[in-house]
C-alpha positions in Angstrom: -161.3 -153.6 -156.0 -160.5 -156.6 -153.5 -159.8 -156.2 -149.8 -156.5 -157.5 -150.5 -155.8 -155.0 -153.4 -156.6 -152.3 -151.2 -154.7 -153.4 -148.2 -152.0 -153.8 -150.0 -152.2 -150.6 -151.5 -152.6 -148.8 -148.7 -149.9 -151.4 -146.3 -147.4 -150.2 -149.2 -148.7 -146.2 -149.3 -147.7 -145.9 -145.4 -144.5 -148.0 -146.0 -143.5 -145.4 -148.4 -144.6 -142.0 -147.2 -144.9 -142.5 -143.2 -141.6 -142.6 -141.1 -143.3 -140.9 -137.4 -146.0 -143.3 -136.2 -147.8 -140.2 -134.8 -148.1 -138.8 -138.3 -149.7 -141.9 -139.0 -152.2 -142.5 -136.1 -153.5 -138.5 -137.0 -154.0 -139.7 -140.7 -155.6 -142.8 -139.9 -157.6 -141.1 -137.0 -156.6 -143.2 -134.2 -156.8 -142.8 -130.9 -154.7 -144.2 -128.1 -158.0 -145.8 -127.0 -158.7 -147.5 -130.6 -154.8 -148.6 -130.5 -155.5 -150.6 -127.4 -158.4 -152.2 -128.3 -156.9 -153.3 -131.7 -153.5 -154.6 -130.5 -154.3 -156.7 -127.6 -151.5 -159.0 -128.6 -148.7 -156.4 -128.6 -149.7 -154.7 -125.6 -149.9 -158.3 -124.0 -146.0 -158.9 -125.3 -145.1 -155.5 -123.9 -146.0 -155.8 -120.3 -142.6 -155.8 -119.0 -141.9 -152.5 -119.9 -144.3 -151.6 -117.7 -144.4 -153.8 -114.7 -141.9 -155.5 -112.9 -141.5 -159.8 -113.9 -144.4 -160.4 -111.2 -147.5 -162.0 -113.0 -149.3 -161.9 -109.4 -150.3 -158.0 -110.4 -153.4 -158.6 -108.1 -150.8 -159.1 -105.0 -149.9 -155.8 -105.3 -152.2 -153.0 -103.5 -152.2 -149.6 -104.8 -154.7 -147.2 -103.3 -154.4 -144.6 -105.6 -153.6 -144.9 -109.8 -150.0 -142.5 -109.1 -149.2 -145.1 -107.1 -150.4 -147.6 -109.8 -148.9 -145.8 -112.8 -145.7 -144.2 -110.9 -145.7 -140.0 -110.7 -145.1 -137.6 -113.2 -141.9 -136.7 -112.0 -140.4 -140.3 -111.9 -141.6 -140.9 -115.3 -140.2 -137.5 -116.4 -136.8 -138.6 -114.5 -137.0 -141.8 -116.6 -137.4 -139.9 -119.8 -134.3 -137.5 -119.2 -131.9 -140.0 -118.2 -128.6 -140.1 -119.5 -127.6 -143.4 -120.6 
């Protein structure tokens, strides 16, 4: 069989029998460091859900990664919101 058989195959298997992308990532044995490395592109077309509209990221001095990242708590606090 052809690459393209099987991908499609396989692109139409998950279409029909996956609905929670974690279920998905478990069967095809990704981690979250295989997803970055593979999506470049989306992560790239995401960055402003997680930094402010500032593409001068290196003006900004953090000294530690909470600082960097945000805390637990205001992340949990973002989670939790009621919309």
């Amino acid at each position: 069989m052809k690459y393209n058989d099987k991908l499609r195959l396989v692109k139409e298997f998950i279409e029909e029998n996956f609905d929670d992308p974690v279920e998905l990532t478990i069967a095809l044995r990704l981690s979250v460091e295989d997803i970055v490395n593979l999506l470049p592109d989306v992560l790239v077309a995401n960055y402003n859900n997680f930094f402010d509209d500032n593409d001068n990221l290196e003006e900004h001095t953090f000294k530690t990664e909470s600082d960097y990242l945000g805390s637990r708590e205001e992340w949990e606090d973002s989670q939790t919101r009621d919309y």
